[in-house]
PQR file with spaces between the fields and no chain letter, atoms N, CA, C, O and H, PARSE charges and radii, in Angstrom:
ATOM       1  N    UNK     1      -6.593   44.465  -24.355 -0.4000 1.5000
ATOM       2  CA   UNK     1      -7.088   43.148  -24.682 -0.0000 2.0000
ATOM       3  C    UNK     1      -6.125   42.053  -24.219  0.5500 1.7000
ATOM       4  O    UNK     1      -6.500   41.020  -23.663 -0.5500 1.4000
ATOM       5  N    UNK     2      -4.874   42.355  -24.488 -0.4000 1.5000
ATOM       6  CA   UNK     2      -3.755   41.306  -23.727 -0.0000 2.0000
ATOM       7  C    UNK     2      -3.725   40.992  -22.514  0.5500 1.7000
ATOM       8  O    UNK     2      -3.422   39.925  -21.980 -0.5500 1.4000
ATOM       9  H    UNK     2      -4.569   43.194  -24.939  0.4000 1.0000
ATOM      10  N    UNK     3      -4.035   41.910  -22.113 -0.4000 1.5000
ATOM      11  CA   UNK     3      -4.147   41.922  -20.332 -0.0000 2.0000
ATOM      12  C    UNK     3      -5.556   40.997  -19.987  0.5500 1.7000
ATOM      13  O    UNK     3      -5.567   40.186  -19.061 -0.5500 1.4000
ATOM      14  H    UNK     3      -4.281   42.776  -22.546  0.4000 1.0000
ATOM      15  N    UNK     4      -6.647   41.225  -20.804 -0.4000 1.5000
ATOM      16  CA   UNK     4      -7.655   40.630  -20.127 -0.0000 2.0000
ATOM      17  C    UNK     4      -7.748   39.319  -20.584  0.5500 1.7000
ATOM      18  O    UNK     4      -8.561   38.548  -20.076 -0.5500 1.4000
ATOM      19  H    UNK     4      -6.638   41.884  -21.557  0.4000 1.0000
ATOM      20  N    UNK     5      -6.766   38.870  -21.779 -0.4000 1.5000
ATOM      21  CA   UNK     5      -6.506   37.644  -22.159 -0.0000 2.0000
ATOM      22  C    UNK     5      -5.402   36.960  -21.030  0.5500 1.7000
ATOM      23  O    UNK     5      -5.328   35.781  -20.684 -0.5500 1.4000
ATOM      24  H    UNK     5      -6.106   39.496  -22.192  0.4000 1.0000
ATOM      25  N    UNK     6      -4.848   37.739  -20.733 -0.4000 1.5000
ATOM      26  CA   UNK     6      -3.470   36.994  -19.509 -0.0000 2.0000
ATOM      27  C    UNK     6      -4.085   36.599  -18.802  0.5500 1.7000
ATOM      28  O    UNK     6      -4.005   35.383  -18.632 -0.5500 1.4000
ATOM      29  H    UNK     6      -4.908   38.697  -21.014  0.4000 1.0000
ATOM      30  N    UNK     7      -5.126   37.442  -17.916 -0.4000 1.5000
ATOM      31  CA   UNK     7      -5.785   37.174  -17.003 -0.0000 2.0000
ATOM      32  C    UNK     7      -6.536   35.919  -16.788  0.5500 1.7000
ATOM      33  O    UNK     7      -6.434   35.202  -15.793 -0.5500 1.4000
ATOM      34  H    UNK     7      -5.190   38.431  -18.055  0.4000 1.0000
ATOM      35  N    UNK     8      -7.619   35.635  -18.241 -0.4000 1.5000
ATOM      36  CA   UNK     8      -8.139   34.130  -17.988 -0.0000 2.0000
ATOM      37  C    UNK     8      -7.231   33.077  -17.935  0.5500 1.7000
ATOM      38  O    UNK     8      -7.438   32.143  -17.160 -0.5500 1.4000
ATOM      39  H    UNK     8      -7.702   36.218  -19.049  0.4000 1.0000
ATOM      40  N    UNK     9      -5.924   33.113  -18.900 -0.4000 1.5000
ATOM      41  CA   UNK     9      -4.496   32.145  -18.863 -0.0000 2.0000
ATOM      42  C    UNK     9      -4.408   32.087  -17.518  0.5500 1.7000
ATOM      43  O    UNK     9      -4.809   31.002  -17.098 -0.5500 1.4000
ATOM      44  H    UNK     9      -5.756   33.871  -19.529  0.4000 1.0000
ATOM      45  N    UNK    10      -4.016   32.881  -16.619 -0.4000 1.5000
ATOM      46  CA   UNK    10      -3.204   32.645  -15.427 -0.0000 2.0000
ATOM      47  C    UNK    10      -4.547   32.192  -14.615  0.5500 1.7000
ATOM      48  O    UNK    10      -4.207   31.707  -13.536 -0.5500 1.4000
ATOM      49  H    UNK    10      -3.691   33.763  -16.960  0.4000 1.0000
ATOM      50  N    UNK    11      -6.153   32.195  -14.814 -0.4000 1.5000
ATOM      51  CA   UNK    11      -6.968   31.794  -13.748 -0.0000 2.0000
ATOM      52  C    UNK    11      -7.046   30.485  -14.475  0.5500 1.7000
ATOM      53  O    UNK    11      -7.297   29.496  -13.785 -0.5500 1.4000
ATOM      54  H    UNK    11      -6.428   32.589  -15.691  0.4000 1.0000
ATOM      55  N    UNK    12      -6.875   30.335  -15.709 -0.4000 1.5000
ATOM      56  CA   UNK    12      -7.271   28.950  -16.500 -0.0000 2.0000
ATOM      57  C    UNK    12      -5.970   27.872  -15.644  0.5500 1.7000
ATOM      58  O    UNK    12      -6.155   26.735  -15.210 -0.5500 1.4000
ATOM      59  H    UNK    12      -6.671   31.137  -16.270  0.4000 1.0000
ATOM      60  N    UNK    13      -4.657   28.698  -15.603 -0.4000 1.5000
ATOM      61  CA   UNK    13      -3.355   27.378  -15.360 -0.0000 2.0000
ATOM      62  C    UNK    13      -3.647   27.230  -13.671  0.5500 1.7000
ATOM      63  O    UNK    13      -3.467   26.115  -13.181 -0.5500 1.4000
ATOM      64  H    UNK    13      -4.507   29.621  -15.956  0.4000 1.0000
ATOM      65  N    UNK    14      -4.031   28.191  -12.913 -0.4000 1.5000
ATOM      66  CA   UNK    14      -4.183   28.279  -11.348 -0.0000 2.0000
ATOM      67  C    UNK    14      -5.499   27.005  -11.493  0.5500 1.7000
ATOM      68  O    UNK    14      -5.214   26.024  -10.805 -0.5500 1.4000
ATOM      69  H    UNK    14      -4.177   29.096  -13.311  0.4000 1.0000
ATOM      70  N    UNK    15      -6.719   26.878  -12.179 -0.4000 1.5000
ATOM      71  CA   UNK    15      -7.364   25.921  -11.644 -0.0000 2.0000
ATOM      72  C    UNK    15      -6.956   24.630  -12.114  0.5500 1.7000
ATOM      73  O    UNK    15      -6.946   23.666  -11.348 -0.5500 1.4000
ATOM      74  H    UNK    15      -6.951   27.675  -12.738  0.4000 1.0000
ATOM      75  N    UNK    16      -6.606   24.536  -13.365 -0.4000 1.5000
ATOM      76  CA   UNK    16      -5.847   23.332  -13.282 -0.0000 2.0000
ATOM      77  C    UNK    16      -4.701   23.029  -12.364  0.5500 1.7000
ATOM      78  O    UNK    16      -4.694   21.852  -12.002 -0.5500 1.4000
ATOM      79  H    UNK    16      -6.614   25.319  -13.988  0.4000 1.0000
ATOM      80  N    UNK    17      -3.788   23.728  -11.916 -0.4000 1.5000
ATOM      81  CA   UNK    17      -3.431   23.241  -11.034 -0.0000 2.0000
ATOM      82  C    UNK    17      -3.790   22.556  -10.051  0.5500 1.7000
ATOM      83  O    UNK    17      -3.347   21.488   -9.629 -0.5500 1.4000
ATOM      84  H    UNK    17      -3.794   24.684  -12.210  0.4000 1.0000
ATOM      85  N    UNK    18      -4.987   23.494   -9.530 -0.4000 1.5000
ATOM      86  CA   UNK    18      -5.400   22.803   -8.564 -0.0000 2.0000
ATOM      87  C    UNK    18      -6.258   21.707   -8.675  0.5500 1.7000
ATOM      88  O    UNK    18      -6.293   21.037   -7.643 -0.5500 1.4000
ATOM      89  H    UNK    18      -5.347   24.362   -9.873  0.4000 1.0000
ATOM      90  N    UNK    19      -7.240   21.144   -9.945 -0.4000 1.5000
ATOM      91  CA   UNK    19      -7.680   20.052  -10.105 -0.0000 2.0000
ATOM      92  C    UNK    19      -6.209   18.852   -9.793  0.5500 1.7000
ATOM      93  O    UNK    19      -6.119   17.968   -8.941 -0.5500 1.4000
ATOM      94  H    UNK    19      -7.212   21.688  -10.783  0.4000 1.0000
ATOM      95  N    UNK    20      -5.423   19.192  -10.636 -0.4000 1.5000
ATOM      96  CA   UNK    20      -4.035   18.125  -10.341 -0.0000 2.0000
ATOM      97  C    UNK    20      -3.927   17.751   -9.223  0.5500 1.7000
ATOM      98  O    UNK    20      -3.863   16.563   -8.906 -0.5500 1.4000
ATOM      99  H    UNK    20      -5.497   19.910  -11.328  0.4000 1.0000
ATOM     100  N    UNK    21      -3.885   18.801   -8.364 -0.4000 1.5000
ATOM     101  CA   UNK    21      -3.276   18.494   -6.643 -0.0000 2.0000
ATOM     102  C    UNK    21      -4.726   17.963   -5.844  0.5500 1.7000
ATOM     103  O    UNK    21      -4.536   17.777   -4.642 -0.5500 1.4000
ATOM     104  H    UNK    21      -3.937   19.766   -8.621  0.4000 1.0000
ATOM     105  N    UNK    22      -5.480   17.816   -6.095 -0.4000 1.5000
ATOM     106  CA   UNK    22      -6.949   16.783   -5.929 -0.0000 2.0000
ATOM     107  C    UNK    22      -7.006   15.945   -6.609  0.5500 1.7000
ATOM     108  O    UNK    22      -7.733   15.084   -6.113 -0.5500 1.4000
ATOM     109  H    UNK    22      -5.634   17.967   -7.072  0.4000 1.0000
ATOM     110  N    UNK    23      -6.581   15.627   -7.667 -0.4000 1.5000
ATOM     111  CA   UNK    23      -6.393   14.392   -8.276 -0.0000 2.0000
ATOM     112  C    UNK    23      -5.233   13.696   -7.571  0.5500 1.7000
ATOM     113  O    UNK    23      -5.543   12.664   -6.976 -0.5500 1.4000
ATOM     114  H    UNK    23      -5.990   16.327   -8.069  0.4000 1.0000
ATOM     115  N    UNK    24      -3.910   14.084   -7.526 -0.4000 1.5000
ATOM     116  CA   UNK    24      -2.799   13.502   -7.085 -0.0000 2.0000
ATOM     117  C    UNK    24      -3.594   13.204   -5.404  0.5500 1.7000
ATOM     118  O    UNK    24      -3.565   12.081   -4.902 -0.5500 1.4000
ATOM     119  H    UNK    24      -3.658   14.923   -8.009  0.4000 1.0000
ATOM     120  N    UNK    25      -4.254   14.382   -4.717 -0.4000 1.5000
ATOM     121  CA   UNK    25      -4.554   13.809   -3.381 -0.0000 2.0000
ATOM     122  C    UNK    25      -5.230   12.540   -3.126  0.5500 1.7000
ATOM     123  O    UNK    25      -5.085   11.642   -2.296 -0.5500 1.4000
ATOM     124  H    UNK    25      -4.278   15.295   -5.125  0.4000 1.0000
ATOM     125  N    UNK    26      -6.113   12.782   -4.227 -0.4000 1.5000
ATOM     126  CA   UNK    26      -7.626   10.993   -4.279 -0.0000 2.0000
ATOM     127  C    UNK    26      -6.635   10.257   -4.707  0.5500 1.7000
ATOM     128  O    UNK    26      -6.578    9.256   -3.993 -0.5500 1.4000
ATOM     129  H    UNK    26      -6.231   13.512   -4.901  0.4000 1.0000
ATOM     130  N    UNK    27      -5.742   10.247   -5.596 -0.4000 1.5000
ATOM     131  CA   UNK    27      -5.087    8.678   -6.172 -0.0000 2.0000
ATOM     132  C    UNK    27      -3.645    8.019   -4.706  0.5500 1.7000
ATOM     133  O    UNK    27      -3.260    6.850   -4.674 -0.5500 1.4000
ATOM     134  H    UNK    27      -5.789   11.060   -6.176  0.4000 1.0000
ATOM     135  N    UNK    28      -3.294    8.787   -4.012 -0.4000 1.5000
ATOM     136  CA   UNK    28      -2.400    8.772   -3.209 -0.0000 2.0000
ATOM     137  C    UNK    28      -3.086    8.411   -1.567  0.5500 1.7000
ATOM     138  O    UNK    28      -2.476    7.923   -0.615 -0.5500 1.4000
ATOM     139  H    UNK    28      -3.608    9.737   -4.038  0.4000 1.0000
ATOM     140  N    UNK    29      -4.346    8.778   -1.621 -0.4000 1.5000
ATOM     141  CA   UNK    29      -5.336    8.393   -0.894 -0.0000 2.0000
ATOM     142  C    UNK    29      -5.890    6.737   -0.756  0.5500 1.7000
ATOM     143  O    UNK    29      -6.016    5.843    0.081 -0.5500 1.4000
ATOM     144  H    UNK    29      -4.842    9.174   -2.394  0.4000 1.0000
ATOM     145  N    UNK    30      -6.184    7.118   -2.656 -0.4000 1.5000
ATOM     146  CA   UNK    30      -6.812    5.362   -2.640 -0.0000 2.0000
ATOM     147  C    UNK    30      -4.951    4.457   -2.756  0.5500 1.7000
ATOM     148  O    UNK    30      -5.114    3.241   -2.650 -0.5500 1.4000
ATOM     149  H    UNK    30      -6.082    7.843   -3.336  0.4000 1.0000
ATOM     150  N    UNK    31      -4.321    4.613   -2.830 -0.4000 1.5000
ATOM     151  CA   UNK    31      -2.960    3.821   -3.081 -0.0000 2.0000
ATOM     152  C    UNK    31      -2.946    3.290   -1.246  0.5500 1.7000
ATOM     153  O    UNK    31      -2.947    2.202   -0.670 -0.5500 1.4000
ATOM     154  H    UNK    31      -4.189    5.601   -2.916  0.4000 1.0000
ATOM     155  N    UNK    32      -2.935    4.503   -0.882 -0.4000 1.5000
ATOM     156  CA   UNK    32      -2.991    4.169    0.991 -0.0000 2.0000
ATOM     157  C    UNK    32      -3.893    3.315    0.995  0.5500 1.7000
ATOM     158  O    UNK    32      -3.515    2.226    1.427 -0.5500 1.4000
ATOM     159  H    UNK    32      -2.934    5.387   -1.350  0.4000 1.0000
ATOM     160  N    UNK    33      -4.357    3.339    0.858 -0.4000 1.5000
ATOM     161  CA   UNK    33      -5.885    2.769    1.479 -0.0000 2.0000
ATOM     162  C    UNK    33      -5.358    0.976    0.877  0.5500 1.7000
ATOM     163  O    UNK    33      -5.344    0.070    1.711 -0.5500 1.4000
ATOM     164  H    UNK    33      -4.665    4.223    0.507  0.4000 1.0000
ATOM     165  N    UNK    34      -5.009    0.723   -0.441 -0.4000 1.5000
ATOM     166  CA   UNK    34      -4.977   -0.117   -0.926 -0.0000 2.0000
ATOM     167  C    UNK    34      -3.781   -1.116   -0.186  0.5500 1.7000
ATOM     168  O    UNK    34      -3.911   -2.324    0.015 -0.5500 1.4000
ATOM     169  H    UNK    34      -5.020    1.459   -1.118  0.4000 1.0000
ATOM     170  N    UNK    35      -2.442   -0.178    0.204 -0.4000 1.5000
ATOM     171  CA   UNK    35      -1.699   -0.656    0.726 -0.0000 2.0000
ATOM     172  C    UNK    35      -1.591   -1.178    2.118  0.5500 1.7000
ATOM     173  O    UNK    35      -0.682   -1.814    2.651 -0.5500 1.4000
ATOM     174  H    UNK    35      -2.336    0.803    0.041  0.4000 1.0000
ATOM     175  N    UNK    36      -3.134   -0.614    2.741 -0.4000 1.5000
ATOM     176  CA   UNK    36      -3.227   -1.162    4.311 -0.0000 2.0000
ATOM     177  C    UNK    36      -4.177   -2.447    3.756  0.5500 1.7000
ATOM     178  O    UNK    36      -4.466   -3.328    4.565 -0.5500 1.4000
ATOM     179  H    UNK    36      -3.873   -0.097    2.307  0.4000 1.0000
ATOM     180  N    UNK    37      -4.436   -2.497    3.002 -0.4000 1.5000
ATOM     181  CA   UNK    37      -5.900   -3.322    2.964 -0.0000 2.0000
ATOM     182  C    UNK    37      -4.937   -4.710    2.641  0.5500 1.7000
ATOM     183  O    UNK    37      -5.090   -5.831    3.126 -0.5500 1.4000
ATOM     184  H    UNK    37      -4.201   -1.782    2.344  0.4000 1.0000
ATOM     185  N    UNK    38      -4.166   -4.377    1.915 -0.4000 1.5000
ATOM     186  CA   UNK    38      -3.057   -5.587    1.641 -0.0000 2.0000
ATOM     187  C    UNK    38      -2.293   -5.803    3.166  0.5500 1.7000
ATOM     188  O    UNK    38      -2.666   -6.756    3.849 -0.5500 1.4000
ATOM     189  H    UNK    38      -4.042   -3.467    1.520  0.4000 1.0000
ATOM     190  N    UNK    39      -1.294   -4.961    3.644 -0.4000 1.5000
ATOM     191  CA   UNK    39      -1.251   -5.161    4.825 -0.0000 2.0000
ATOM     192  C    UNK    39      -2.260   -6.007    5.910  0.5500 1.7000
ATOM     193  O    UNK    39      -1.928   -6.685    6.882 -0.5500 1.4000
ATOM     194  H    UNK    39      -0.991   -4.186    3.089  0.4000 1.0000
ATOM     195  N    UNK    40      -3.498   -5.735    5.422 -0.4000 1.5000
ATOM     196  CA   UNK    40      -4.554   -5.905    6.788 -0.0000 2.0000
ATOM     197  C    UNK    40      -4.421   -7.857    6.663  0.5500 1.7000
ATOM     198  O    UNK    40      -4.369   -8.778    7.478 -0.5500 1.4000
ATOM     199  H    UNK    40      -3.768   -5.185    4.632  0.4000 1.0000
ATOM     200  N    UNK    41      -4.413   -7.733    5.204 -0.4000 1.5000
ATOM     201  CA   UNK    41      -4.752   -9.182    5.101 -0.0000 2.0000
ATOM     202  C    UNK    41      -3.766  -10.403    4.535  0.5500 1.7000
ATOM     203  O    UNK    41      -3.839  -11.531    4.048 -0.5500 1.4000
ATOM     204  H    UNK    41      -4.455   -6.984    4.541  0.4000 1.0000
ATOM     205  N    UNK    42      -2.762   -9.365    4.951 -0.4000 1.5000
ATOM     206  CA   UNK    42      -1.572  -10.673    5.233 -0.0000 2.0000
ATOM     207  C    UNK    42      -1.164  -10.486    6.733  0.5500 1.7000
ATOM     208  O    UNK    42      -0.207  -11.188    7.058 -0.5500 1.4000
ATOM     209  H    UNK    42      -2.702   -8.449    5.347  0.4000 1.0000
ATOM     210  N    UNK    43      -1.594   -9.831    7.543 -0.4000 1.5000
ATOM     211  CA   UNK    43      -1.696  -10.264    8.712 -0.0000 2.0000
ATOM     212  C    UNK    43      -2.587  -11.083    9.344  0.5500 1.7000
ATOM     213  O    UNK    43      -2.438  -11.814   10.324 -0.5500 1.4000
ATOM     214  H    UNK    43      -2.372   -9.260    7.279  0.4000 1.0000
ATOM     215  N    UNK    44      -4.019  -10.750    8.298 -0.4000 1.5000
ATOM     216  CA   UNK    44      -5.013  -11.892    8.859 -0.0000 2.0000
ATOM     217  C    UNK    44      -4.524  -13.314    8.554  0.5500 1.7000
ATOM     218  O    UNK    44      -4.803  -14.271    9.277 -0.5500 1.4000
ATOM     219  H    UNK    44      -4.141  -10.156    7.502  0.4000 1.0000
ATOM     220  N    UNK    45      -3.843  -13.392    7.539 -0.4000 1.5000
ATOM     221  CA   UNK    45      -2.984  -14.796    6.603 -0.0000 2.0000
ATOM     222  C    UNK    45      -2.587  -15.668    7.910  0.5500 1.7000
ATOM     223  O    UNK    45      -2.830  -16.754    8.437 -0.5500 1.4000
ATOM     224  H    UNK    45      -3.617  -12.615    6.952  0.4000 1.0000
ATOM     225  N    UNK    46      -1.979  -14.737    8.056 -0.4000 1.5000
ATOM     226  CA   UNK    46      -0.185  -15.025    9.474 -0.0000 2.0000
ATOM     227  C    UNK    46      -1.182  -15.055   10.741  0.5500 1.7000
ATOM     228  O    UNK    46      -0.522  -15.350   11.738 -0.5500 1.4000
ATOM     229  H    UNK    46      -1.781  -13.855    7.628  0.4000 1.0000
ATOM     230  N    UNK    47      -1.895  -14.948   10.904 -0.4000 1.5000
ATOM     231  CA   UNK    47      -2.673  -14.562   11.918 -0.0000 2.0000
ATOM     232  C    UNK    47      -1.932  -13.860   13.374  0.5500 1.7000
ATOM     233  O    UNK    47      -1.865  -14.148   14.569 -0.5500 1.4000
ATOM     234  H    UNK    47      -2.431  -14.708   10.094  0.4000 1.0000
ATOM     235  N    UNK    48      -1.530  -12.968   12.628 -0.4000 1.5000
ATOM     236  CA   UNK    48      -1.383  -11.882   13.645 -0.0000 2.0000
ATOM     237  C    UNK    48      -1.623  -10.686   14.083  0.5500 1.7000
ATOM     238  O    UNK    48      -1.040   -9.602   14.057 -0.5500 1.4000
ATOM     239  H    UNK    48      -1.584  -12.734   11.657  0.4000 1.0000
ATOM     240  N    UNK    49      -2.969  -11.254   14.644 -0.4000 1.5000
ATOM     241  CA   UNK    49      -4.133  -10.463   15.380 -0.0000 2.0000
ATOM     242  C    UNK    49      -3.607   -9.491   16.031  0.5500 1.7000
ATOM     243  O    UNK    49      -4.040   -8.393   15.680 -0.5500 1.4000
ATOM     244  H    UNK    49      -3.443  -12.134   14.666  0.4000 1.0000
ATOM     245  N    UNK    50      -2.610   -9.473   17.087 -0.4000 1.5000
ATOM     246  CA   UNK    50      -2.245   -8.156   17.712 -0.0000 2.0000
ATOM     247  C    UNK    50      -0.878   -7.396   17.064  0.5500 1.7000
ATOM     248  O    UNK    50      -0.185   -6.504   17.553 -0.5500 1.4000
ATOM     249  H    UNK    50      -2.259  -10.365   17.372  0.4000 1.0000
ATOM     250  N    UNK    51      -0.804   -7.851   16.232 -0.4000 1.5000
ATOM     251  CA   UNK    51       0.083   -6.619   14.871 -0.0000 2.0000
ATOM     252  C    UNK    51      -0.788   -5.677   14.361  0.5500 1.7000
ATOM     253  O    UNK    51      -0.694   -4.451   14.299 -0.5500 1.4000
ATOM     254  H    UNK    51      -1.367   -8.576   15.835  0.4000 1.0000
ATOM     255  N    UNK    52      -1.887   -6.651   13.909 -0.4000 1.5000
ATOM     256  CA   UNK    52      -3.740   -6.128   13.388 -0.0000 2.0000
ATOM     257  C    UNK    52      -3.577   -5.172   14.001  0.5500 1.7000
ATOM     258  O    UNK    52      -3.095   -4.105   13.622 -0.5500 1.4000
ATOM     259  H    UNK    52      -1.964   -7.647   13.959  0.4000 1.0000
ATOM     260  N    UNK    53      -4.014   -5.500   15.142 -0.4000 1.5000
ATOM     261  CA   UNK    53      -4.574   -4.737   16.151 -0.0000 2.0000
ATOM     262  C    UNK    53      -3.786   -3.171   16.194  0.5500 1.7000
ATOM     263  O    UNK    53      -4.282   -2.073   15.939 -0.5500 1.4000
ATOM     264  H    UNK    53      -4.406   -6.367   15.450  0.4000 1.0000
ATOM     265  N    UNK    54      -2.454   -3.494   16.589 -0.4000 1.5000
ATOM     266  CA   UNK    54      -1.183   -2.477   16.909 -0.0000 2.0000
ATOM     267  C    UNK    54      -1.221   -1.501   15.456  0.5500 1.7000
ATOM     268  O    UNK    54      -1.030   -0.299   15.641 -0.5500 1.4000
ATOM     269  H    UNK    54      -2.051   -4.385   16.795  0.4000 1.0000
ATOM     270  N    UNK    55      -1.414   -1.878   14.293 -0.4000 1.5000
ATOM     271  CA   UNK    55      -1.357   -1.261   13.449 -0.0000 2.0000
ATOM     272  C    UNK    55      -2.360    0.010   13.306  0.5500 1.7000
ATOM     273  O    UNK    55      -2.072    1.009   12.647 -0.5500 1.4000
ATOM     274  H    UNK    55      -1.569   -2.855   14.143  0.4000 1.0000
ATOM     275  N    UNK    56      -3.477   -0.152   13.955 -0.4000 1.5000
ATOM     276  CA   UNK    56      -4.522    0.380   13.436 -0.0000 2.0000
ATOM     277  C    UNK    56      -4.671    1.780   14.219  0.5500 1.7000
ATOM     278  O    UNK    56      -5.616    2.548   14.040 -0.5500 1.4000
ATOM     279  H    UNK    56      -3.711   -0.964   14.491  0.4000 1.0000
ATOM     280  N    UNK    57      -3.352    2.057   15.324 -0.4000 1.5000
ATOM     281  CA   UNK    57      -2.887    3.294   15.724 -0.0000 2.0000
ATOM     282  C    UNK    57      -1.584    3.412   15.880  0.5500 1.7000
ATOM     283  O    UNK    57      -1.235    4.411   16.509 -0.5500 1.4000
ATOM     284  H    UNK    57      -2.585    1.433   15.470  0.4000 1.0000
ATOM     285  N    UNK    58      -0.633    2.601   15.449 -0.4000 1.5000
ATOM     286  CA   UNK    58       0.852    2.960   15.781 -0.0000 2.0000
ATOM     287  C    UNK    58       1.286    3.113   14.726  0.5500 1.7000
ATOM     288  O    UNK    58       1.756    2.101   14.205 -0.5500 1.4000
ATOM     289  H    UNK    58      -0.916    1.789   14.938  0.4000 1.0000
ATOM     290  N    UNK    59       1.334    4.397   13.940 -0.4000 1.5000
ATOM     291  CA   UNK    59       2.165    4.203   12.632 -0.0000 2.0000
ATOM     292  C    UNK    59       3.603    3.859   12.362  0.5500 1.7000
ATOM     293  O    UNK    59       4.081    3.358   11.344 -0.5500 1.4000
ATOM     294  H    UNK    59       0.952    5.219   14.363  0.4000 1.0000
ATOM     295  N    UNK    60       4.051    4.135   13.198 -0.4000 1.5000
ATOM     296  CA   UNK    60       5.572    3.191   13.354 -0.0000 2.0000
ATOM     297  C    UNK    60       5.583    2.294   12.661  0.5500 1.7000
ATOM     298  O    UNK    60       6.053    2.086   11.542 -0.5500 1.4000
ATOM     299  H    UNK    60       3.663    4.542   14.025  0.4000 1.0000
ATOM     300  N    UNK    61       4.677    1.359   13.819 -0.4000 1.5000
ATOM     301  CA   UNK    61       5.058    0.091   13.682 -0.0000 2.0000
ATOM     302  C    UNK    61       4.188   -0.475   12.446  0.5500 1.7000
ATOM     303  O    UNK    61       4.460   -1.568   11.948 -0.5500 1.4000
ATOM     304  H    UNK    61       4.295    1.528   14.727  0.4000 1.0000
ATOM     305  N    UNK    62       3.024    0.406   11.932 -0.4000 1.5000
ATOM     306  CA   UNK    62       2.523    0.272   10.543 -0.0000 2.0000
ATOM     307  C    UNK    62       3.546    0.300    9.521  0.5500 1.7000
ATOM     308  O    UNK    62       3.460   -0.560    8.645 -0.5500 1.4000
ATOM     309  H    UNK    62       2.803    1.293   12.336  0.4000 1.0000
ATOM     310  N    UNK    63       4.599    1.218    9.465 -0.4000 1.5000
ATOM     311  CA   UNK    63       5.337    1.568    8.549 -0.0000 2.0000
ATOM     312  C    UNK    63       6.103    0.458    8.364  0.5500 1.7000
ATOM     313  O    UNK    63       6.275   -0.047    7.254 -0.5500 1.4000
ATOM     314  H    UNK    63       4.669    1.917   10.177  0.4000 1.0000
ATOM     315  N    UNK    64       6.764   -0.125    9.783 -0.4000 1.5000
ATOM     316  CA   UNK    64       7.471   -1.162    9.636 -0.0000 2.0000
ATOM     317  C    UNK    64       7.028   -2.206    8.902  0.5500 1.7000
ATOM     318  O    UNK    64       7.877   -2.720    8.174 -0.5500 1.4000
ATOM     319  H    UNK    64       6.624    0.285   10.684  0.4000 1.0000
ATOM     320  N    UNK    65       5.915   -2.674    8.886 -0.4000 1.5000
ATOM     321  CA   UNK    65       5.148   -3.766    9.165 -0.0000 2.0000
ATOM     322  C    UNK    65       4.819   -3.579    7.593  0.5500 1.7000
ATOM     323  O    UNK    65       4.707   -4.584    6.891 -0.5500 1.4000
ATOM     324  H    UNK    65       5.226   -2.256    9.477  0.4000 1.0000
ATOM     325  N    UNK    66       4.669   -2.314    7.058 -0.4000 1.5000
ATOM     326  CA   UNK    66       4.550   -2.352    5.458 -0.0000 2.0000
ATOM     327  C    UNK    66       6.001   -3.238    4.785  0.5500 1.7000
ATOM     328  O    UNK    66       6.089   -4.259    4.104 -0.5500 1.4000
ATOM     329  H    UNK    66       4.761   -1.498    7.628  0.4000 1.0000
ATOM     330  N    UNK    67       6.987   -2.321    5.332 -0.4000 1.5000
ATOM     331  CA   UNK    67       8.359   -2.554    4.761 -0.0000 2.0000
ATOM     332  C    UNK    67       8.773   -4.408    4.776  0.5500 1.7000
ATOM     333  O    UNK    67       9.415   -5.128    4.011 -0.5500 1.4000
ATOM     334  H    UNK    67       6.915   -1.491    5.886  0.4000 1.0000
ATOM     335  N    UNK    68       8.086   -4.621    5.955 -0.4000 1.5000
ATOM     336  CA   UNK    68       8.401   -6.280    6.522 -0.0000 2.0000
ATOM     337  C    UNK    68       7.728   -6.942    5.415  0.5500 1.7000
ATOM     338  O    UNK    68       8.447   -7.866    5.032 -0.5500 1.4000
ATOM     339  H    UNK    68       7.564   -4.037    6.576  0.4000 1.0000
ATOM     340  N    UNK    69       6.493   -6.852    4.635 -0.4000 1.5000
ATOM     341  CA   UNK    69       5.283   -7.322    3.883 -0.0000 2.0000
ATOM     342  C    UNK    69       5.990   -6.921    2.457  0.5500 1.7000
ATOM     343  O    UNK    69       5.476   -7.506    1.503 -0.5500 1.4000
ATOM     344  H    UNK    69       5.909   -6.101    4.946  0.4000 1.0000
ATOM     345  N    UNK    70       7.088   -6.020    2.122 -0.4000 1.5000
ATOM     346  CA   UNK    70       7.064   -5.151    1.309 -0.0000 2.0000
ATOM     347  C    UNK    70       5.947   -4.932   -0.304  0.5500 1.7000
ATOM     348  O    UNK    70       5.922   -5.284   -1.484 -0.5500 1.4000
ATOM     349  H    UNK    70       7.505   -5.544    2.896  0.4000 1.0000
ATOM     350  N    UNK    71       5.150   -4.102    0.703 -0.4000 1.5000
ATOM     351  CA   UNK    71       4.096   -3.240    0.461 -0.0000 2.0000
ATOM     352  C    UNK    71       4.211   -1.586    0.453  0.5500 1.7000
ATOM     353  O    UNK    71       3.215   -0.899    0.227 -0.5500 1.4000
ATOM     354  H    UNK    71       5.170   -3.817    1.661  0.4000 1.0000
């Protein structure tokens, strides 16, 4: 009986785990998302259209460009 009680424990803590690490993925997801969207539109502010632009495949210079905004 112990054994078949361990068994649901260790499948019960394995799926919560993994709900966590899908939760942590969607909230770290929407945080990104939130932090370009701020980005997006203090460049539209400044109007600098080809930062815009540059950002939207150079993560570099995205990264920078967060740190510059600090975002």
């Amino acid at each position: 009986m112990n054994v078949l009680l361990e068994k649901y424990r260790k499948k019960a803590v394995e799926e919560g785990i993994e709900k966590g690490i899908e939760k942590g993925i969607e909230k770290g997801m929407h945080q990104g998302q939130n932090r370009l969207a701020l980005l997006v539109g203090q460049l539209l502010n400044a109007g600098r259209m080809d930062d815009l632009k540059r950002v939207s495949f150079d993560e570099e210079y995205r990264e920078k460009l967060l740190k510059e905004f600090g975002l």
